[in-house]
C-alpha positions in Angstrom: 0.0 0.0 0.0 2.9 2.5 0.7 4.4 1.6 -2.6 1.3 2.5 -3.9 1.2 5.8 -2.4 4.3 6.6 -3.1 4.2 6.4 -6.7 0.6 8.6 -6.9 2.9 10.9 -4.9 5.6 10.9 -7.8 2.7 12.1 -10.7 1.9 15.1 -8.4 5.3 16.4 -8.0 6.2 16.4 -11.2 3.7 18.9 -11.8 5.4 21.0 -9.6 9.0 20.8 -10.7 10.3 23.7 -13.4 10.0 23.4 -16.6 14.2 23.4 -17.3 14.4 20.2 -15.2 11.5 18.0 -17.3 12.7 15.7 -20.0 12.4 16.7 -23.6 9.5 15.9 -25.3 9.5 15.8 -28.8 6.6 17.2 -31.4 4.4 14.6 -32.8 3.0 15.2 -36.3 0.9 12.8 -38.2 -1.1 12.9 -41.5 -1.7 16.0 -43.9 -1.3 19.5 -43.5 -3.3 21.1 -45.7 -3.4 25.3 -46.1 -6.8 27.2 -47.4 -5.5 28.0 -50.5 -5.1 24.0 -51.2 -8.8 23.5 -50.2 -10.2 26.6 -52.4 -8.5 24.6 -55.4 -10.9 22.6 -55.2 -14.3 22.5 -57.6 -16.7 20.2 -58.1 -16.5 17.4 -61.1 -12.4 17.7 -60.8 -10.9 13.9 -61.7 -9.4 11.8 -58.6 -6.0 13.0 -60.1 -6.6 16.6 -60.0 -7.8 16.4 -56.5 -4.7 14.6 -55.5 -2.4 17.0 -57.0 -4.5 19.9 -55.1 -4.6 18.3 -51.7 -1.6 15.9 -52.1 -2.3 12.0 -51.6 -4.7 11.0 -49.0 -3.6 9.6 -45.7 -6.7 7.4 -45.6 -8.5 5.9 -48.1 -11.0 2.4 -48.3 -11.1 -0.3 -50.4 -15.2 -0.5 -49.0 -15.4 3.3 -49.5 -13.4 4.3 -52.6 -16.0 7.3 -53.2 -14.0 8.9 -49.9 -11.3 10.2 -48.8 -10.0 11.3 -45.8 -7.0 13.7 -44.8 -6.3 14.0 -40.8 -4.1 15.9 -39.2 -2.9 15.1 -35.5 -0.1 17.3 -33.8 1.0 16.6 -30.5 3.7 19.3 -29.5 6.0 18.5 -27.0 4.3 21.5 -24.6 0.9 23.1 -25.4 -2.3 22.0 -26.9 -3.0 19.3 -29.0 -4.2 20.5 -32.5 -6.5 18.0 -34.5 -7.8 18.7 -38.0 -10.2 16.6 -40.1 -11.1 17.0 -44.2 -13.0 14.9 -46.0 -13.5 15.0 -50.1 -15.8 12.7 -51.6 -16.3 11.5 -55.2 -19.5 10.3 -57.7 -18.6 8.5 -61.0 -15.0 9.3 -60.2 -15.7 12.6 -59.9 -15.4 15.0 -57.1 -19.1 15.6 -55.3 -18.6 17.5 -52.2 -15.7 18.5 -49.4 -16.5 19.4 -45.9 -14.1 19.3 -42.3 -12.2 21.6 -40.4 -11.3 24.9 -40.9 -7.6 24.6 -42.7 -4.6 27.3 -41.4 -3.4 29.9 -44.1 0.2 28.9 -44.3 2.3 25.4 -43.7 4.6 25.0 -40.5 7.8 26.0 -42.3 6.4 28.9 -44.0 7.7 32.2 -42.4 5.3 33.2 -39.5 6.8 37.1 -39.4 4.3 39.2 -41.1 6.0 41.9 -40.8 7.0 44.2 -44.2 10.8 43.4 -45.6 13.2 46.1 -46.7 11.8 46.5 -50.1 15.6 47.3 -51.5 18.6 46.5 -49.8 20.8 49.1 -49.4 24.4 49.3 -50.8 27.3 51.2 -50.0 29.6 53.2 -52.3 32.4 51.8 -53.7 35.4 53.7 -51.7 38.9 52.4 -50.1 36.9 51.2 -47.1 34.7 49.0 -48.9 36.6 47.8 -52.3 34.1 46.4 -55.0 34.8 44.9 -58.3 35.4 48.3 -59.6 38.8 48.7 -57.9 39.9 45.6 -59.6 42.6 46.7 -61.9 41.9 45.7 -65.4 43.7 42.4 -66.8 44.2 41.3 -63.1 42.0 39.2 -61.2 40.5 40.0 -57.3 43.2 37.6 -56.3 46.1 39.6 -58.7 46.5 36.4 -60.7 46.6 37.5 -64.4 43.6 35.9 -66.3 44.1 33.2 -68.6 44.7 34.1 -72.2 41.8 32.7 -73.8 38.5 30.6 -72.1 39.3 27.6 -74.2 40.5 24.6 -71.3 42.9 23.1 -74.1 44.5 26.8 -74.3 45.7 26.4 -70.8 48.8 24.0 -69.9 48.6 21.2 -68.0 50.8 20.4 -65.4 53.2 17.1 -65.6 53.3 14.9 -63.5 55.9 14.5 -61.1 58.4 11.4 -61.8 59.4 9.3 -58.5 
């Protein structure tokens, strides 16, 4: 019975220990991610393959319901919420019929999540002693004072011999 106790005791404390201290959990994601813009692709009477190449292939798919397919999505982060996303197209006469599920994000996990404007041009500095461009190059010299080879033809440039033990 103390045994017992003792390891309820252990799933309480470890509620209370900080976060820096609890093992890493990794991110679970399973199934498809699909983005809005895949799903407003989609109209009806488009071919099996057209939906496919829209949506990507479907994660689950019957041999007793071949007029269905399914696309879940399951993500279980490390810390936080689980998120859970269903979407369902189905087909008549091997074409498409309907689609209904979940409401699909805008972008895909990798996509940049800072929506924030970009530098439209980047800026550039002068050419000057402090910041040497190609311009300061001198003519018939290359930026590592090599001269450049005579001509671009390969069989215009010797090859070296090899040496003799």
């Amino acid at each position: 019975m103390a045994a017992v106790m003792a390891l309820a005791g252990c799933s309480s404390v470890t509620n209370y220990v900080p976060g820096f201290i609890k093992p890493y959990k990794a991110d679970i994601q399973q199934g498809n991610w699909l983005t809005q813009s895949q799903v407003d692709m989609l109209r009806q009477g488009m071919t099996r393959e057209q939906v496919r190449f829209a949506l990507g292939t479907p994660t689950l798919t019957s041999i007793f319901r071949g007029e269905r397919w399914d696309y879940p999505y399951l993500f279980i982060p490390g810390n936080g919420p689980t998120e859970e996303r269903v979407f369902t197209v189905y087909f008549a006469n091997d074409k498409l019929d309907r689609w209904n599920g979940d409401k699909q994000p805008a972008r895909q996990p990798f996509q940049k999540t800072d929506t924030r404007r970009e530098a439209a041009t980047p800026v550039f500095r002068s050419n000057t002693a402090a910041n040497p461009g190609p311009e300061t190059v001198p003519q018939g010299e290359t930026l590592d004072g090599t001269p450049p080879p005579a001509s671009l033809d390969p069989s215009s440039v010797p090859m070296p011999t090899p040496a003799r033990n």
